[in-house]
C-alpha positions in Angstrom: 98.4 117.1 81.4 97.5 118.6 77.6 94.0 118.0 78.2 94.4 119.4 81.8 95.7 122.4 80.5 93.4 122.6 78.0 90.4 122.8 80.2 92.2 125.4 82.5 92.5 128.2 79.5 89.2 127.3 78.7 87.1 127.8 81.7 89.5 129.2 84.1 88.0 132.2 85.4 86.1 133.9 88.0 83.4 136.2 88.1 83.0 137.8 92.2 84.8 138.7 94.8 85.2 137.5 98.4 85.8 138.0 102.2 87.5 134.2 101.8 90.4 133.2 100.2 88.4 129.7 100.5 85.8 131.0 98.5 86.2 130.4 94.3 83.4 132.1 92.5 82.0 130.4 89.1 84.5 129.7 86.7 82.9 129.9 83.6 82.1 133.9 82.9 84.8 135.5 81.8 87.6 135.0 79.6 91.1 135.1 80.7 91.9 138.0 78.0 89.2 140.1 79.9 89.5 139.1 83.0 92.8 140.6 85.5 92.1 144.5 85.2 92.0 145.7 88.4 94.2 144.0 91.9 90.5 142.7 93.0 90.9 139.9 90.0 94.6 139.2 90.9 93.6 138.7 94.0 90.9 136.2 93.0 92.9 134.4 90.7 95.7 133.3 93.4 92.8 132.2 95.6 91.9 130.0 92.8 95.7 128.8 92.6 94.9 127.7 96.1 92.0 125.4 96.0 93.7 122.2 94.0 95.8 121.6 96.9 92.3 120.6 98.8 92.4 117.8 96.0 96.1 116.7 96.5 95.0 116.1 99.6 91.7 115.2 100.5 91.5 113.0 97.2 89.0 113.7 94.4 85.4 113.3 93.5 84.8 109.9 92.6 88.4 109.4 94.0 88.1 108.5 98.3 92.0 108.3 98.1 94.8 110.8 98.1 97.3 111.0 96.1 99.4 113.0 98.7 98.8 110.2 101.8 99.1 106.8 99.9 102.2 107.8 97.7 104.0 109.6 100.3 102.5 107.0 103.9 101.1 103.8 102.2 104.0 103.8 99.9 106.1 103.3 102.5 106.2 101.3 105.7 104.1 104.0 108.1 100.2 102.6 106.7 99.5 99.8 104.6 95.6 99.0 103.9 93.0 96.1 105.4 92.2 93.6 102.8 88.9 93.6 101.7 87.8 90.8 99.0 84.5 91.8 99.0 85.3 94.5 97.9 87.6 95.4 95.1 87.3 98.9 94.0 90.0 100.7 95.7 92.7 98.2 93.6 94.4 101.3 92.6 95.2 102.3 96.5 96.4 98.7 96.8 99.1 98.7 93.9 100.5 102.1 95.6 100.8 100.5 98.8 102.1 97.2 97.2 104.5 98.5 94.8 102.4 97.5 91.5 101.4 100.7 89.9 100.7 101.0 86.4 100.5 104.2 84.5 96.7 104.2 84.2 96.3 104.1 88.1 93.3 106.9 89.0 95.2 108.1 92.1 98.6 108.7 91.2 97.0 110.8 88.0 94.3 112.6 90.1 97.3 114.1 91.8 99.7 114.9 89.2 96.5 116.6 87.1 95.9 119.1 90.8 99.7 119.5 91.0 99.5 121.0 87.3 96.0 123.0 88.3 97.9 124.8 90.5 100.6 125.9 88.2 98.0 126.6 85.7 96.2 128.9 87.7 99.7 130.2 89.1 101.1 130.9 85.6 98.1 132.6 84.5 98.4 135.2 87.6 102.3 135.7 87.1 101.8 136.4 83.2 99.7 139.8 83.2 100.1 141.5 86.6 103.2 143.5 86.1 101.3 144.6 83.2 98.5 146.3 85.5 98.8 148.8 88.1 98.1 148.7 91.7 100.0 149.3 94.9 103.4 147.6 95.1 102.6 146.1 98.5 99.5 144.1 97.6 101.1 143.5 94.3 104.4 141.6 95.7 102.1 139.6 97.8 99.7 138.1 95.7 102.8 137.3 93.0 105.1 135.8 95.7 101.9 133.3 96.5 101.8 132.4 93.1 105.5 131.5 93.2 105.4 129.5 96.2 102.3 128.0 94.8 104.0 127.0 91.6 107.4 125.5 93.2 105.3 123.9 95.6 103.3 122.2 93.2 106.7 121.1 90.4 108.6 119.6 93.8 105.4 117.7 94.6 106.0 116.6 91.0 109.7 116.2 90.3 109.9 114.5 93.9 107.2 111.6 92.6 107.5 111.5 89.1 110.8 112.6 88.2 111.0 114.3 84.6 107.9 115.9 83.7 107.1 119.1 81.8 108.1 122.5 83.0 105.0 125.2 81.6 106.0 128.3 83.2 103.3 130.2 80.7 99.4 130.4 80.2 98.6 127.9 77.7 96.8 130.0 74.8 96.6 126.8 71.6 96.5 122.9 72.2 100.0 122.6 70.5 101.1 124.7 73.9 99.7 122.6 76.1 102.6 119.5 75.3 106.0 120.1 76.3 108.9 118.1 76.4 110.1 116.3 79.8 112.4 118.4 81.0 115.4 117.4 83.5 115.4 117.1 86.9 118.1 119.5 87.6 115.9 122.0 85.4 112.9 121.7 87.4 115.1 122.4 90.6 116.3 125.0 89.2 112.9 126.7 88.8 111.7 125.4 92.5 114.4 127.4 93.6 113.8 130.2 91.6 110.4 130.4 92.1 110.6 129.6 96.3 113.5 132.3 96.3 111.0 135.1 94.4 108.2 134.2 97.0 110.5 134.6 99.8 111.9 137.9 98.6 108.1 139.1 97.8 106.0 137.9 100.9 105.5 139.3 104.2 106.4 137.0 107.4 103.3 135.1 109.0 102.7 137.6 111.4 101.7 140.1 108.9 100.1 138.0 106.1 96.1 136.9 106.7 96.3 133.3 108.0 96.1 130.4 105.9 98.4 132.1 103.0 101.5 131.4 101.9 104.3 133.4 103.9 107.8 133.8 103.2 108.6 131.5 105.8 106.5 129.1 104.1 109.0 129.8 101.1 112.2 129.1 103.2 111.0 126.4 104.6 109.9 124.7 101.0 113.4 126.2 100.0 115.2 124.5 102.8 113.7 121.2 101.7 114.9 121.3 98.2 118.3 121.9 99.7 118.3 118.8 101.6 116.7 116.9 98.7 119.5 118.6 96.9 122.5 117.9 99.8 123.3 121.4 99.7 123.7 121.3 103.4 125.3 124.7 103.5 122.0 126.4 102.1 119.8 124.4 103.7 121.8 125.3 107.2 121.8 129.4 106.5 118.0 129.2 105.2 116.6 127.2 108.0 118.7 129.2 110.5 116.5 132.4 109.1 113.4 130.7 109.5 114.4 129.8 112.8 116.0 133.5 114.1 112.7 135.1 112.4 110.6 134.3 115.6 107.8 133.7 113.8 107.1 130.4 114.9 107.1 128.4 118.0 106.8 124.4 119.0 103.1 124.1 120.9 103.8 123.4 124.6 100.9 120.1 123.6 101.9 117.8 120.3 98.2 116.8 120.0 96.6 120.6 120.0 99.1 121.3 117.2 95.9 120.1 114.9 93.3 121.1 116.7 90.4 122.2 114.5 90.1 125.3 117.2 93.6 125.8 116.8 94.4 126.1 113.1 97.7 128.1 111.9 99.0 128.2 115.0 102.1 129.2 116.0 103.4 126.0 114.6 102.3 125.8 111.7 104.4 127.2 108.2 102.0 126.5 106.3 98.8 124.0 105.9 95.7 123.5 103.4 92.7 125.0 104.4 89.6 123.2 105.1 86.0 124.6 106.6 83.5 122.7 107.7 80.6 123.4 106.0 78.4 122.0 103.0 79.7 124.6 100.9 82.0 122.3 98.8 85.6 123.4 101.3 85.3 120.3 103.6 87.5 118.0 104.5 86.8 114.3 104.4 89.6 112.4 104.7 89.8 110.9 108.8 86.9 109.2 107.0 88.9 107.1 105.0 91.8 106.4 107.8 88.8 104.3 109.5 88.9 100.7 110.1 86.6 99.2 107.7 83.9 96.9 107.3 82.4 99.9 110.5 78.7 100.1 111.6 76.9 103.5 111.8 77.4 102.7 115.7 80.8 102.4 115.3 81.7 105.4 112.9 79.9 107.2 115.8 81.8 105.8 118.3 84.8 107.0 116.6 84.2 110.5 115.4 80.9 111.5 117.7 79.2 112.9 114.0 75.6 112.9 114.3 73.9 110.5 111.5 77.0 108.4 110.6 76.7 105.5 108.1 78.1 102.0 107.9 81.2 102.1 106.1 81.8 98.7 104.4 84.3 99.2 101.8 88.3 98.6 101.8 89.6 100.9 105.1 93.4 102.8 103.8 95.7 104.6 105.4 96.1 102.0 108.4 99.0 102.5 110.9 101.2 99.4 110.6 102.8 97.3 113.2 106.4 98.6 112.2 105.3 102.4 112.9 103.3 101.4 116.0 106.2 100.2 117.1 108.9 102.6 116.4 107.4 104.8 119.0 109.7 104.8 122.4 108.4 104.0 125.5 106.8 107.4 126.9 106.2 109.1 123.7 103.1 111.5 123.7 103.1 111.7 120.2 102.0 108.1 119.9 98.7 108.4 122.0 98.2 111.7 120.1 98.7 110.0 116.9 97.2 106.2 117.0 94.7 105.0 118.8 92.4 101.6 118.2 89.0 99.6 117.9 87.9 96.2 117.8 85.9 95.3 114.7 84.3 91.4 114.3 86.8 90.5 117.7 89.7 92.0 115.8 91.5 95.1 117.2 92.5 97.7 114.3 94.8 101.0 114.6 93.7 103.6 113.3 94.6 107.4 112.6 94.1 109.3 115.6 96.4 112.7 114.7 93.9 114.7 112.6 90.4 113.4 114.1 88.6 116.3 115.4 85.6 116.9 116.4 82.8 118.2 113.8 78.8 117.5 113.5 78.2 115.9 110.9 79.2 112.5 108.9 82.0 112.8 106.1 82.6 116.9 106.6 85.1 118.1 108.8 86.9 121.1 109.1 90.3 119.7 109.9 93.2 121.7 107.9 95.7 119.5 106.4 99.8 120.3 107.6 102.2 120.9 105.1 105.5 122.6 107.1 104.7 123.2 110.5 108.1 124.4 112.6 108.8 120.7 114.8 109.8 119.7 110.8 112.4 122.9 110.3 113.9 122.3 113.8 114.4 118.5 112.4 115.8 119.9 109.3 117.9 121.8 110.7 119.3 119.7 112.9 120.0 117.5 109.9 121.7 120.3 107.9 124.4 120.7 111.1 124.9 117.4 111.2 125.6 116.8 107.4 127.9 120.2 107.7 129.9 118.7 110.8 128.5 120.4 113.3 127.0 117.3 115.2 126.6 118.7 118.3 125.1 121.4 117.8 122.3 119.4 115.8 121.5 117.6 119.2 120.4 120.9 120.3 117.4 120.9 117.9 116.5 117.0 118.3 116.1 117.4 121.8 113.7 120.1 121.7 111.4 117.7 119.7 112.2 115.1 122.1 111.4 116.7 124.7 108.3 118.4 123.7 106.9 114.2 123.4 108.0 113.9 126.7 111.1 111.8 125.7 114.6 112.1 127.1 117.5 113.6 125.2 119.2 111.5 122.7 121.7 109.5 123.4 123.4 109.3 119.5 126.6 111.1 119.7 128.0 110.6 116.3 127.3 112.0 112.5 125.8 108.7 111.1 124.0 107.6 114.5 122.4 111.5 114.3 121.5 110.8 110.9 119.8 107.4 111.7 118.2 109.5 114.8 117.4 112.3 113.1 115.1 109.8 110.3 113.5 107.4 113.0 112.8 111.5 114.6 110.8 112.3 111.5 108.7 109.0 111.3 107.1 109.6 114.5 107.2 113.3 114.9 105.6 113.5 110.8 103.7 110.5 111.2 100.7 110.7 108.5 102.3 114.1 107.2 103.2 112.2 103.9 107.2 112.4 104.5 107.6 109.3 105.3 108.1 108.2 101.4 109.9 111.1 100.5 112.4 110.7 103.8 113.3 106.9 102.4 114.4 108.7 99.0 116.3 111.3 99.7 118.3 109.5 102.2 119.1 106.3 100.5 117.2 104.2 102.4 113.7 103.4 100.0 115.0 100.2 98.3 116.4 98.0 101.8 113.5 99.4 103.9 110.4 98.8 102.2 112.7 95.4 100.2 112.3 94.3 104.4 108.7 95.6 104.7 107.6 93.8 101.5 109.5 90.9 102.9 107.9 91.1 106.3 103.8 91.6 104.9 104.4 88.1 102.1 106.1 86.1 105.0 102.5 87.3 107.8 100.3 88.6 106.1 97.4 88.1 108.9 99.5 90.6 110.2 99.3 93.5 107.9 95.6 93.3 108.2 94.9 90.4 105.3 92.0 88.1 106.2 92.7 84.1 106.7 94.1 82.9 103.3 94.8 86.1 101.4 98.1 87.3 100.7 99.3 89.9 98.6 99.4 89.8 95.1 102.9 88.2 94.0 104.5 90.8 92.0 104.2 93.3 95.3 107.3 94.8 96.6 109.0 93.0 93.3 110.0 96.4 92.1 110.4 99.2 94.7 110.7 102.1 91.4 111.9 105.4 93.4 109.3 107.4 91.1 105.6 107.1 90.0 104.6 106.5 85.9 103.6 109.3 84.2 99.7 109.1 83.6 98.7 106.9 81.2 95.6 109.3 80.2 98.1 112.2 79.6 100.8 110.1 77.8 97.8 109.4 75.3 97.9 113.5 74.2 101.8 114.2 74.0 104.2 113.4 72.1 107.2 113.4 74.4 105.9 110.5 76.9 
């Protein structure tokens, strides 16, 4: 993270501006001490705040993996990866999904390095703009995206690594660029801060240019460090805003919810922006959800891209047999979600949910969800419950319920809504990356994925492992509730 910040003060800036918040001009003409004069360079550098996130969660180049979906989906029991021994490169994905993760593991640092680029970027937005003069409006806007940026990105962290350090500054030497750990209660004490400023500062989704951060994108992260927090009683009166704002709406159709024709809907609090386009903005990633060893005929088959190639490395990010199976009988959501193909005689799920259609091989324009209004209806629901008010919470289940076509639910009491309310968010968030996060903050990371572990060494064949492989013996040995710090950054600090 020294290094990381480092870099950033080095060649941080921009040098044009753009129609595009998607657009990041070159970032190696000006200095920052030159740089924000007028509100067009504010306004450029929040955009740059902005374009990490494509990293977190499209994975990096060199780097066909994700941090955000194999720590928070293959880290759990939702995807799980097919075996490949001719092919061993993606070792790194297989120690998150197994539970073997060392601190020099390329995936889990790729993410916590873009979680810091966007703070970076954030921190050197917030530092000189109430210095400079522009109109208030335009002003609160671009600082209350840099604040939901910044908490957005230290939950990501705190949430996965725990302690880590807290740089709410520019870094201007390398001696500022190492900072001590600092507590976990500390760093939720900033998320709130930060999430509570961007609330107060942004305008409401109908009035902000679509794809930015709004200030129900604030609440809603706010509301999620509440429950993370068990302050039910906030979490209830912020998610109740959200809610009475009528800003947002559930989609009549689960599946058009992330259609590529259909982004930022009415749904949707807030998602990473993708374009399809050569342009360096496109997204990748259904790419590596797919079955692998694939022929071109195959990949075809699946996406409809023009001039597809074999793929014939190690497929990640495959639905497992426990999530196939948690969906009820009658759920849309799972048709929407999962489908299938048979590769060599062998039939493989597969991540339906955010396959769209585009032209050509490995670029897509398919945004990736990060709040969308199904998950502040669930959370709320959760927050009644917690605060007694249990049947009131069924209220807010059933419209999720019914949306997927399902009846009402039949649980009645506070701890059978709470075990409704999770087995709700695994198939409603399926491939979102909650799943992980959702075993954590309710207690339940240790027995479940102790019993998935359990279930994968005792069939492998099952979990996708060819004819004699099994897993390695020390997976699911340790099921750690947070990631090692980087190994690389570690090397530069003092306080690891």
């Amino acid at each position: 993270m020294k290094k990381t910040f480092i870099a950033i003060f080095s060649v941080f800036l921009l040098n044009s501006c753009s129609d595009s918040f998607l657009d990041l001009p070159s970032e190696t003409s000006l200095s920052t001490a030159t740089f924000y004069k007028t509100e067009a360079d504010f306004q450029q550098g929040v955009n740059a705040a902005y374009a990490p996130l494509r990293s977190v969660y499209n994975g990096t180049a060199g780097i066909n993996i994700s941090g955000a979906w194999a720590m928070g989906e293959m880290h759990a029991d939702n995807t799980y990866f097919i075996h490949n021994p001719n092919y061993r490169a993606l070792v790194d994905g297989e120690a998150i999904a197994n539970f073997t993760v060392q601190a020099a593991n390329t995936i889990t640092t790729a993410k916590y390095v873009a979680d810091y680029q966007v703070i970076a970027r954030a921190n050197q937005v917030l530092a000189p703009i109430d210095g400079v003069t522009f109109g208030t409006e335009s002003k609160n806007n671009i600082k209350g995206q840099a604040f939901f940026l910044r908490a957005l990105s230290y939950f990501d962290l705190v949430q996965y690594f725990g302690k880590v350090p807290l740089h709410l500054t520019p870094v201007t030497d390398r001696n500022g660029a190492a900072l001590p750990l600092a507590e976990v209660e500390a760093i939720y004490t900033q998320i709130i801060q930060d999430a509570t400023q961007a609330a107060s500062l942004l305008p409401a989704k109908s009035k902000q240019e679509a794809g930015r951060a709004t200030s129900g994108a604030a609440k809603t992260l706010l509301a999620n460090v509440y429950a993370v927090q068990k302050k039910w009683a906030l979490a209830e009166s912020t998610l109740k805003e959200i809610i009475d704002s009528g800003e947002y709406s559930l989609l009549s159709d689960y599946a058009s919810v992330f259609s590529v024709s259909n982004k930022n809907n009415a749904e949707s609090v807030f998602e990473v922006q993708f374009k399809e386009s050569t342009e360096g903005y496109a997204s990748r990633f259904i790419y590596d959800f797919l079955p692998q060893p694939i022929t071109a005929a195959q990949v075809t088959s699946i996406t409809g891209a023009a001039s597809a190639q074999a793929r014939t490395e190690e497929a990640m990010n495959i639905p497992t047999p426990d999530l196939i199976n948690a969906y009820e009988t009658g759920d849309k959501r799972k048709g929407a979600s999962i489908a299938s193909i048979q590769l060599d005689g062998v039939t493989y799920p597969y991540i339906k949910k955010l396959l769209q259609p585009h032209a050509q091989f490995n670029i897509t324009g398919t945004n990736w969800p990060v709040y969308r209004y199904a998950e502040v209806l669930l959370l709320y629901a959760e927050a009644l419950n917690e605060n007694g008010k249990t049947n009131q919470a069924t209220t807010y289940i059933n419209l999720v319920r019914n949306r997927a076509g399902l009846n009402n639910t039949t649980a009645s009491t506070q701890a059978a809504i709470r075990t409704a309310i999770l087995a709700e968010r695994r198939v409603e968030l399926a491939f979102e990356n909650k799943r992980w996060l959702d075993l954590v903050r309710t207690g339940n990371a240790e027995t479940t994925m102790l019993a998935h572990g359990a279930k994968i060494k005792a069939n492998p064949s099952n979990y996708y492992y060819p004819s004699g492989v099994t897993p390695v013996p020390a997976a699911f040995t340790n099921i750690s509730l947070t990631f090692p710090l980087p190994a690389s950054e570690s090397l530069l600090s003092p306080y690891f």
